[in-house]
Structure formats: structure tokens, C-alpha cells
N, C-alpha and C positions, 0 to 999 in steps of 0.2 A: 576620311574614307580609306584611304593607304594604309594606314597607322593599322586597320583590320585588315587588310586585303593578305599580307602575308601568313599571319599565323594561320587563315582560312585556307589560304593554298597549302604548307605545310600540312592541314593534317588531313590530307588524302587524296593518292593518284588522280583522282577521279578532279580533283580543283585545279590541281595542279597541270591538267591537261587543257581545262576552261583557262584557264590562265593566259597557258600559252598560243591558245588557238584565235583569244578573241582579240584582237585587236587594241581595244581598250585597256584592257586589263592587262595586256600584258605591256603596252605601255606608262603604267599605274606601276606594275611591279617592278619596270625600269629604274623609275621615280624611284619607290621606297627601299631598292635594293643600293641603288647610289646612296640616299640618303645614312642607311645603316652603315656603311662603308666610310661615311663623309668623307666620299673622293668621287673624282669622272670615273666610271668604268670603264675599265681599257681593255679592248680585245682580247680576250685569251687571259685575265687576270683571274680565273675563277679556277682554270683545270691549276694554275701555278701555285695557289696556295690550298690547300689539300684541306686546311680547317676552315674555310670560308663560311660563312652564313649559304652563300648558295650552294655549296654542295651538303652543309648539314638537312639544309631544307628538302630539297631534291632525296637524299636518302632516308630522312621520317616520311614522305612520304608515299614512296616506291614502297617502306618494311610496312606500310598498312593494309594492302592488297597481295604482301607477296611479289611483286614486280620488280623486275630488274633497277637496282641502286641507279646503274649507271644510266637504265633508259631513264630514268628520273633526272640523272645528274644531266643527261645530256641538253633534253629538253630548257630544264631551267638555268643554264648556261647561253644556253642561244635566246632566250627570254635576256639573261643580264648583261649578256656581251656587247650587247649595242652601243656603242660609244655615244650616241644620242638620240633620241627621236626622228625619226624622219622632218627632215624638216623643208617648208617652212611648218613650224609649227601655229596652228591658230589659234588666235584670241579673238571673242564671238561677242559682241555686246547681245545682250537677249532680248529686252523688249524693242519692239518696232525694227528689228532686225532678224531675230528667227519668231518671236512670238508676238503676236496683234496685241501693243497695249489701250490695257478698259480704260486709262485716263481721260482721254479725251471726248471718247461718246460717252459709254456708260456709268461713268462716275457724277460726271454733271449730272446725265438723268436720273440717279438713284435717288438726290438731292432736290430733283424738279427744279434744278438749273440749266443756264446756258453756261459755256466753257467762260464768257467775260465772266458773269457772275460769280458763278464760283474761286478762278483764279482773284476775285475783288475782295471776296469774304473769309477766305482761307486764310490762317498764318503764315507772312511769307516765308520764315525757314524749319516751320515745321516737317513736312517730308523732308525735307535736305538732313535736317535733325534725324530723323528715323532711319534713314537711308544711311547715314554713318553708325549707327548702334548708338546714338548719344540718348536716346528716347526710348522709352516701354511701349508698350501696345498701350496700358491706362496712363501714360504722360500723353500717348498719341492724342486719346478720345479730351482731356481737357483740353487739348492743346490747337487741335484741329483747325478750327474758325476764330479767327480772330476774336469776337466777341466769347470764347468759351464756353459756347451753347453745345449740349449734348447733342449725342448721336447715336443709333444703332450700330455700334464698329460691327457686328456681324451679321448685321447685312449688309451692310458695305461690302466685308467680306466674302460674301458667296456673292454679292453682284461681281467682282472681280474675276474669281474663281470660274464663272460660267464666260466670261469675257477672252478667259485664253486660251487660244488657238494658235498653231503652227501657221507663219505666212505661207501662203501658197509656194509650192514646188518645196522649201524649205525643206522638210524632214525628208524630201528623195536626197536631196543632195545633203545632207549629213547621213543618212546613209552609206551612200555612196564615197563621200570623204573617209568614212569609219573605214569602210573596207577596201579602200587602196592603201590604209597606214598610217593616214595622217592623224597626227595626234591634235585633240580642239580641245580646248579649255572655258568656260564660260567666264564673261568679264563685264559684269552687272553694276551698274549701280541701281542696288536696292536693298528694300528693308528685310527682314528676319522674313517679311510674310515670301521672300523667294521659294520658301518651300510648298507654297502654294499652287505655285504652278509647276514645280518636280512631281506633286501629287495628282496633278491635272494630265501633265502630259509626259512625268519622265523623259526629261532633257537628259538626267546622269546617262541615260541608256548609252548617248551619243558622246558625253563627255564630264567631265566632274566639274560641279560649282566650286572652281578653285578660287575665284579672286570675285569677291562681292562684298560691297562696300559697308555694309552695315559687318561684316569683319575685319575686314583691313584697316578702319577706320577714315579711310581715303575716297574721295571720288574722283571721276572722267571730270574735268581733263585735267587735273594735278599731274603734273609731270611724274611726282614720284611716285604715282601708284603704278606706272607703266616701268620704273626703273626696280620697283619691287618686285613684278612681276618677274623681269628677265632675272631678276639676281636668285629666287624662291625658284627660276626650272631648271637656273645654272644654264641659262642660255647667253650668248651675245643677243642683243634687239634687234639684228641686222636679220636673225634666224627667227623673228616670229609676224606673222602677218597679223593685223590689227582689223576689225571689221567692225562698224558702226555706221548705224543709219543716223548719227550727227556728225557733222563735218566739222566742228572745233574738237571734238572729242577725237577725230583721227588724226589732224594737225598734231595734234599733243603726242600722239603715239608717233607720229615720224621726227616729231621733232627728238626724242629722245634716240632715235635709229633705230626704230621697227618701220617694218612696209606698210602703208594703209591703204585702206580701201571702203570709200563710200556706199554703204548698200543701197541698191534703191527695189532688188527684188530679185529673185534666186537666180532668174535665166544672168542678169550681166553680174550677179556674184561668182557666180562661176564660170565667166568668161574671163575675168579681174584678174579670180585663183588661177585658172591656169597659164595669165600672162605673168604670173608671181613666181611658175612651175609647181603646180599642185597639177599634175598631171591625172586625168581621172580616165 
């Protein structure tokens, strides 16, 4: 998502003003302007070298509207100047923590199962398989139930899809996190079908599926997929709060030195946050 986000801002005022005004995005352009630098951005390092990427970007595209170089230059300086993201920065596990997962009811029922049965007749590291990228959609469908017996994967599929829902109060307070500054990162374990529910409910809105396992190859609670995270924002772990509705999956994140915090529902998640200092 970043790897685009610049050349979109670059060519024209008009982006380059969404840029800097949303929140996201202009946290996103932190990111990928650090990244093109491969160095921390330091205060004031943008006006001292004169051929930077941020001031060529800033002046392509101030010259597309006509509009002053420098108001361009200024703006996307105070976008890159930021020595880091406001922080603490968050890491959001997504299902059963901002979004109701269909596991538990509606997947047995698709099946005209109960939860025993089905966890009886299932392969037991198939999802885990899937859920790391080790597995295809059609390895998923042989693989499924232990006996190897077919299945309709797409209705599976929209039984899923009609299953997810924001938890209550949820989406006020990522809102609300968006627009005091804080920067939130999604931290999934799940398969490719994660874009299922982006299409459902547009989670990017609030934050980018940066770290989810069927990419990183990793799951909760492997210690190193928490130490890959802090090392991929260029953070210390001391600066990111960790949030998940399983309790061994936040052990694992404090054990590496990020701050965790058990969800059990929006009102004490954001009681939590602002004993962490996510002041809202």
C-alpha cells in the first residue's frame, strides 16, 4: 500500500494536501519517506538537503496546479519531519478483537455441525497451514476435513463474509484513535481470505494490514513475529502497544518489550489505552 501512496501524492496538489491532512496517510507517508531515505527522519533534515525526494515530491506537485513550490514544500516537510509516529503506536489483533469471528457460530452451522464436531473432523493444521500462506484456496478444499470429503469453499465463503461485523463501540473508538494521531497497524493471524473482510467493512480506512500471517509467514504468539514487527516500523517494542482478545498471544508480545493489553470489549480497551497514554 505505501510502495503506491507516494507517487499518488507526488502528482498532484490536490493528494498531496489528503496526504497531509488525514491522519493515516500521512503516517503511511512517514513510513515510506523513512523508508526511501533508509535512515530515522530527523527534524529539519528535509529543508538541509535541497535535493531530497521530499522536496522534489512537494515541488512536482505544487508545478501541477500552479501553486506555490514552497507551500507544497512546506506541507510535505511537516508530513516527513516527524521523528516518529506518535506513539504508543498500535498493534490490533482483528478477529474477536475489533471484528466478530464466524468460527465459532456460523461455520459449524454452515456444515450442520456443533463446534465439538466439527473441531473432531477437521484437519488439525490445516487453517494453521492456510493461515501461514503454506496452503492454496484448492490445497484448502482437499484438505479441509480430515477424511478429504468435498465441500462448497464458496459458500463457506459468503457464510463468512455475511458473519463480519465490527464489535460493538469498536469502530467509534478507531475512529476516534485515527483522529487524535495515533498510528494502528492490523496484526492478524490469517489466511489470504483477510481481504474478505477489508471488502466487508474497510478496516484499511482506520489502519493498513501490515502484519498478517499468511504474509509474514509467522503466527501469534512466536515471539518473532512481534520482534519483526518492531524491527519493519523501526520502532523499540517498549513504543508499541499490543491488543488481543487471547491472553497467550499478549504474554508473547510483552515478553519481547511491547505493552499488552487483553481486550474484552471497547469501553475497558480504552480505558487500558489511556492508562498506556493514548490520551483521546
Amino acid at each position: 500500500m505505501t510502495m503506491l501512496l507516494l507517487p499518488a501524492v507526488s502528482s498532484n496538489a490536490a493528494s498531496l494536501k489528503l496526504a497531509v491532512s488525514s491522519p493515516l496517510l500521512r503516517n503511511l507517508v512517514w513510513y515510506e519517506i523513512a523508508g526511501i531515505c533508509n535512515r530515522r527522519v530527523e527534524p529539519g533534515w528535509g529543508r538541509k538537503n535541497r535535493s531530497s525526494p521530499v522536496r522534489r515530491m512537494a515541488a512536482a506537485a505544487a508545478a501541477v496546479d500552479g501553486s506555490s513550490a514552497s507551500t507544497g514544500l512546506r506541507e510535505m516537510e511537516r508530513a516527513a519531519t516527524m521523528s516518529k509516529p506518535k506513539v504508543p503506536v498500535l498493534l490490533l489483533d482483528v478477529m474477536g478483537t475489533l471484528v466478530r469471528d464466524p468460527f465459532y457460530e456460523d461455520i459449524p452451522a454452515f456444515f450442520g455441525m456443533t463446534m465439538k464436531e466439527l473441531l473432531a473432523e477437521k484437519h488439525p493444521t490445516c487453517w494453521i497451514e492456510f493461515e501461514m500462506g503454506q496452503l492454496t484456496e484448492d490445497e484448502v478444499i482437499k484438505k479441509f476435513f480430515a477424511d478429504g470429503r468435498d465441500f462448497d469453499i464458496q459458500g463457506l465463503k459468503e457464510c463468512m463474509t455475511k458473519g463480519y461485523t465490527y464489535l460493538e463501540g469498536v469502530e467509534e473508538l478507531l475512529q476516534r484513535l485515527l483522529s487524535a494521531g495515533y498510528t494502528m497497524h492490523a496484526f492478524s493471524n490469517y489466511p489470504c481470505w483477510y481481504s474478505m473482510i477489508e471488502n466487508t467493512l474497510q478496516l484499511s480506512q482506520y489502519m493498513p494490514w501490515t502484519f498478517v500471517s499468511c504474509h509474514m509467514g509467522l503466527r501469534k504468539p512466536d515471539l518473532e513475529i512481534y520482534l519483526e514487527a518492531a524491527r519493519r516500523l523501526k520502532l523499540d517494542p517498549s513504543d508499541c502497544v499490543f491488543v488481543d482478545d487471547r491472553a497467550k498471544n499478549v504474554e508473547a508480545a510483552m515478553a519481547v518489550g511491547m505493552k499488552g493489553i487483553v481486550f474484552r470489549n471497547a469501553k475497558q480497551l480504552e480505558e487500558e489505552l489511556a492508562a498506556q497514554g493514548c490520551c483521546l
